[in-house]
C-alpha positions as CSV (number, residue, x, y, z in Angstrom):
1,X,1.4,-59.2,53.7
2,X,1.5,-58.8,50.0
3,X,-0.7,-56.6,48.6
4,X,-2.2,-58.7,45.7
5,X,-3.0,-62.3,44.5
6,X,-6.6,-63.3,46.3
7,X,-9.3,-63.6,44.4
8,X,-13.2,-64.6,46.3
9,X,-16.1,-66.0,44.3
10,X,-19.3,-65.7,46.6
11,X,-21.4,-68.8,46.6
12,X,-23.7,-68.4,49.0
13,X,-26.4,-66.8,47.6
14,X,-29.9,-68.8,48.2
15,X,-31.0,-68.6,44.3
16,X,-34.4,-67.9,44.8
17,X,-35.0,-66.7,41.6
18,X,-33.2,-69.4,39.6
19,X,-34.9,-72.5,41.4
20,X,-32.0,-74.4,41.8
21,X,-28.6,-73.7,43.3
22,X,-26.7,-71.0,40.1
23,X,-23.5,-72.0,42.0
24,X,-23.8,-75.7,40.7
25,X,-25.1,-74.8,37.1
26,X,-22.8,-76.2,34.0
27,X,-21.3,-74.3,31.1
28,X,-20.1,-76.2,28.2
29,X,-20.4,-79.4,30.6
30,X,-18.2,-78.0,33.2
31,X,-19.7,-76.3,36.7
32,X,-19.8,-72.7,36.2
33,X,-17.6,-72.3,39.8
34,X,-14.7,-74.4,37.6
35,X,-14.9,-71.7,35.0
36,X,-14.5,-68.8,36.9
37,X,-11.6,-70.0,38.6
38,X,-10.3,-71.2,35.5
39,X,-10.2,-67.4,34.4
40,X,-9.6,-66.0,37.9
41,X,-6.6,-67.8,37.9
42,X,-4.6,-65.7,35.4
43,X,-4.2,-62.9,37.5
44,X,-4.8,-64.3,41.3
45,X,-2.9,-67.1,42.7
46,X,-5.1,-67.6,45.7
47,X,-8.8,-68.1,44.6
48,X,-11.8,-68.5,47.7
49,X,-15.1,-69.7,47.6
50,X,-17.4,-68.6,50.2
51,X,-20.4,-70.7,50.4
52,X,-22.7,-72.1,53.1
53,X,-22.9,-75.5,51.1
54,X,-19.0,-76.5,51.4
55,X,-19.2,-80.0,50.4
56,X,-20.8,-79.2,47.1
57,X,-18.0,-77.5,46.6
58,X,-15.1,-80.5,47.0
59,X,-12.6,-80.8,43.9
60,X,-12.0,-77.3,43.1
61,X,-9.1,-75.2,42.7
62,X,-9.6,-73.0,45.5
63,X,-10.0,-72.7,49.2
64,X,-13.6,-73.3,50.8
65,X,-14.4,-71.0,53.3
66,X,-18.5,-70.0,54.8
67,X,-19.8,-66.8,56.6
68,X,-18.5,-65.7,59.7
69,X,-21.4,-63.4,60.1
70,X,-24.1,-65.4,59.8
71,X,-27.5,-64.2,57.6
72,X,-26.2,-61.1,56.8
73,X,-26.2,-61.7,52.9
74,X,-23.5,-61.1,50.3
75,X,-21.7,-58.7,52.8
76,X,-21.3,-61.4,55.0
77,X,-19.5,-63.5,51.8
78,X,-17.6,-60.6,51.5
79,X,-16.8,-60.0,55.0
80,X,-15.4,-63.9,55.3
81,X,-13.4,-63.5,52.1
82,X,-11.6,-60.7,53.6
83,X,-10.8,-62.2,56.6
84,X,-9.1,-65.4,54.8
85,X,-7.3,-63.4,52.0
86,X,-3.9,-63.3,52.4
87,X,-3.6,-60.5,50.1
88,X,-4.3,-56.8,51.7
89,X,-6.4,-56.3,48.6
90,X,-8.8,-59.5,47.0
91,X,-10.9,-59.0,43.8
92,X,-14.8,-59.8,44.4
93,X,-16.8,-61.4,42.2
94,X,-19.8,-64.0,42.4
95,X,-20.9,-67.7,41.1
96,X,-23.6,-65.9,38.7
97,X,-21.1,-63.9,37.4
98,X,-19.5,-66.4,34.1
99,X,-17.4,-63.6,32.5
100,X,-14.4,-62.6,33.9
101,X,-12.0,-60.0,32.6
102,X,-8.5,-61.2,33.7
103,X,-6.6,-57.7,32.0
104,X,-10.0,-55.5,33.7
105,X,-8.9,-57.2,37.1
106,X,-5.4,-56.8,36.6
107,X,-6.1,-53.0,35.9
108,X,-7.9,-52.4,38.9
109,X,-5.0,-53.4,41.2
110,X,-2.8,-51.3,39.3
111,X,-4.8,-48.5,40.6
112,X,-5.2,-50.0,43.7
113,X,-1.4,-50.0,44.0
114,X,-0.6,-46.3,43.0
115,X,-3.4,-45.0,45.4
116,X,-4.2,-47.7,48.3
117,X,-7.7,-46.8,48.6
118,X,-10.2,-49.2,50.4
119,X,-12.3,-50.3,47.4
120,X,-12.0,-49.8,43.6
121,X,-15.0,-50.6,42.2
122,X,-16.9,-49.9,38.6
123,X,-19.7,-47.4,37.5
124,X,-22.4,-48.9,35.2
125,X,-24.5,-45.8,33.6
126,X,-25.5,-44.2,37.3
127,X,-25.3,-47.2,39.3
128,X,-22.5,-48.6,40.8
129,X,-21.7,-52.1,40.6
130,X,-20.6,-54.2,44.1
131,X,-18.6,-57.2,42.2
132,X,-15.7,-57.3,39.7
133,X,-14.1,-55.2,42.6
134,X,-11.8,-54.4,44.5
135,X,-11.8,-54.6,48.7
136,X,-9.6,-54.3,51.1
137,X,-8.9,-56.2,54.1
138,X,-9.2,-52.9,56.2
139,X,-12.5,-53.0,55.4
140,X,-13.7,-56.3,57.8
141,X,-14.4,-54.2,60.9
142,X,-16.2,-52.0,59.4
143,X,-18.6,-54.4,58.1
144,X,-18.5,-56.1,60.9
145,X,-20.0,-53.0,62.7
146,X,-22.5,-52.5,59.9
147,X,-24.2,-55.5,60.7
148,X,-24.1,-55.1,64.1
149,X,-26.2,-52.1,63.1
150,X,-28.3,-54.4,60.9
151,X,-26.9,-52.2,57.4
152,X,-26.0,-55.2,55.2
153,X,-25.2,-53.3,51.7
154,X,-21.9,-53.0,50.9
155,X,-22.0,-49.6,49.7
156,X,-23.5,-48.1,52.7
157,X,-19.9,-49.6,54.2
158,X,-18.3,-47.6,51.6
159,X,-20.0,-44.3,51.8
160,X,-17.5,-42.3,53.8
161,X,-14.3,-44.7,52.4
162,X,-11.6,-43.6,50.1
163,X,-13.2,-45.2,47.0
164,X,-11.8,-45.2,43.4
165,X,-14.8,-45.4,40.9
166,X,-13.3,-46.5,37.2
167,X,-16.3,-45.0,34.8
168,X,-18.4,-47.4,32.8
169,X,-16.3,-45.7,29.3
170,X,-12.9,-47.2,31.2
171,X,-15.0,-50.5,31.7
172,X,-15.9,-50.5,28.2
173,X,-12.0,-50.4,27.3
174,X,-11.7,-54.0,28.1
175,X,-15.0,-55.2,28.1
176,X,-16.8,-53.6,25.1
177,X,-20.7,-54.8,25.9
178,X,-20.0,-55.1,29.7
179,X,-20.0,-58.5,29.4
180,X,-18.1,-58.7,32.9
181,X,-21.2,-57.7,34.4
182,X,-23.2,-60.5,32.7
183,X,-25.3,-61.9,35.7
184,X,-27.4,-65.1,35.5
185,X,-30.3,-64.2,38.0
186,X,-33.5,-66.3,36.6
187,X,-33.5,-68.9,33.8
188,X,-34.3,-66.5,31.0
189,X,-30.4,-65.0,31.7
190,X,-28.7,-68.8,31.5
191,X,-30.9,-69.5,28.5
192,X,-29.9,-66.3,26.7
193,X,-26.4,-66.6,27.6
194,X,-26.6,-70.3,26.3
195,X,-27.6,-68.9,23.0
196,X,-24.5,-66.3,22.8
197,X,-22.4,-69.1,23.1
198,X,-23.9,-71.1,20.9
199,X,-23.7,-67.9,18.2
200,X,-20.0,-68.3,18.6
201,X,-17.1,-66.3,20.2
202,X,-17.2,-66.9,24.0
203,X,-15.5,-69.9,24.5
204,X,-12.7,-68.2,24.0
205,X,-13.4,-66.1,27.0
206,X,-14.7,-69.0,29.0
207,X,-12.3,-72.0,28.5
């Protein structure tokens, strides 16, 4: 198995907080999902989208895949992404998530590759953030026994893993206002990110 070229976009969030489902939202006209694949795709070949709602999801550029483990949140996404990558390492990142840093991801698996640790993921001030990540496939039975435990964060799986943290000053390196982390949770976060692109500069980045 190579070691690179999956990339997993979780979709299976229940978007409480949004009121309608963030995973069929539009940018510039185009569903947001379209547009993350769209940037995925300069770096990762194989790009999966995990989601509960599969026929929403017909048309795209990637491979449609649900939980294996149901109810047990984003870790479950994560858990069934690993299980269908058919790289030993896939980048992470999620449907709310419209910014993607193609040379950022591309970074991480060159770390990845000199040091084959289980996760490489990126520190923002003191927290640590799950997505624009990178997992290993080694990592599916251990999740798999989290939940069995009924522990469904990620980074309780990750506690006692050989983890490479890349500091938020590294981040900033190719993604100067952490825009990578930009995460559309309610409607105030759409509508402000609407108005940045309206100011200018992101389509760039987007399309």
């Amino acid at each position: 198995m190579r070691l690179f070229g999956t990339a997993i976009i979780l979709a299976g969030g229940k978007s409480k907080r949004m009121g309608f489902d963030k995973a069929l939202m539009e940018i510039c006209g185009q569903p947001i999902v379209g547009l993350i694949i769209k940037q995925l795709r300069k770096v990762f070949d194989d790009i999966i989208v995990v989601t509960n709602n599969p026929d929403g999801f017909s048309g795209l550029d990637a491979r449609i895949t649900s939980d294996i483990l149901r109810d047990s949140g984003p870790l479950g996404g994560i858990h069934a992404g690993l299980m269908h990558s058919k790289s030993q390492y896939a980048f992470l990142t999620a449907c709310d998530m419209p910014i993607v840093s193609p040379e950022y991801a591309k970074y991480m698996t060159e770390i990845a590759q000199e040091e084959l640790p289980h996760a490489v993921i990126s520190e923002k001030g003191s927290w640590i953030e799950p997505f624009h990540a990178l997992y290993s496939r080694e990592l599916t039975e251990d999740i798999e026994r989290s939940v069995k435990r009924g522990i469904y964060k990620i980074f309780d799986v990750l506690k006692y893993k050989n983890v490479i943290r890349i500091s938020e000053n590294k981040v900033r390196e190719y993604s100067p206002d952490l825009g990578v982390f930009t995460n559309l949770n309610h409607i105030k976060d759409l509508e402000e990110f609407l108005s940045r692109m309206e100011v200018g500069g992101m389509e760039d980045v987007l399309l």
